[in-house]
Structures are given as structure tokens and as C-alpha cells.
N, C-alpha and C positions, 0 to 999 in steps of 0.2 A: 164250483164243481169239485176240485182235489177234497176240501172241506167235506163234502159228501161220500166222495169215495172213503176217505178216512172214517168218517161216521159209521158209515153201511160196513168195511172191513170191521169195525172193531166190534160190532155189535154181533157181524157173523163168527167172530172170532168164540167170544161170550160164549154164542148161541151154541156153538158146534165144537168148542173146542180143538180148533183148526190152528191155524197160524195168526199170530199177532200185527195189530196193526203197525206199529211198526217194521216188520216184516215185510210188509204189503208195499209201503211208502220204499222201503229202499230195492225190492225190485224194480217198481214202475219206476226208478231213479236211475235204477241199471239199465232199463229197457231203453230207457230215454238218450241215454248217453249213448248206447249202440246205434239208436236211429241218427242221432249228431254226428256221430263218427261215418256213419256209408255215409249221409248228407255231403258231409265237409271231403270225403273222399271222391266220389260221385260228380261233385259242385265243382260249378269252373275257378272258385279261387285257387285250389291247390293248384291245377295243371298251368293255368296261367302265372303263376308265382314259379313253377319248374320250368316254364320258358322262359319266363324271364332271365332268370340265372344262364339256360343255356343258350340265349341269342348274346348276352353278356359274354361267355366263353368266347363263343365262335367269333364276337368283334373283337376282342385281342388279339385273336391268331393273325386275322385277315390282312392286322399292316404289318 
């Protein structure tokens, strides 16, 4: 499917004199990394990994 995208970009590229397929490829590269980033921010390993560290704190205090 990327293959095809790449294809179809660069031939509209050609075609229209638009932006280059490589162009193309490192938006949806950007795009992709931002959707990683809410994912992994959004996703329970980050907040489960901040509790961990602060049920960690709070059991040193406690003795």
C-alpha cells in the first residue's frame, strides 16, 4: 500500500508540478509520529509507569 502511495505521489508530482514524493513520504512520517505520540501519551503505559515511581516514593516515606 506505502508503495502505492509513493507511486501515485510522484506521478501527481510529474503530473501537476506539485510537491515531490519525497515530500510526501516525510509528512505522512510526521503525521505518523504525532499519532505515536497522543497514542503513547493517551495509553496506559505512560500513566502506569508515573505510578509506579509515585507508589515507589510514597513507600519510603511510610516507614
Amino acid at each position: 500500500m506505502i508503495d502505492q502511495l509513493m507511486i501515485l505521489a510522484e506521478s501527481g508530482a510529474h503530473a501537476s508540478e506539485g510537491i515531490s514524493a519525497p515530500a510526501v513520504g516525510i509528512g505522512i512520517f510526521i503525521i505518523l509520529m504525532v499519532l505515536l505520540g497522543f497514542t503513547w501519551l493517551t495509553g496506559g503505559a505512560h500513566h502506569r509507569s508515573l505510578d509506579k515511581k509515585q507508589h515507589e516514593h510514597t513507600a519510603d516515606t511510610d516507614h
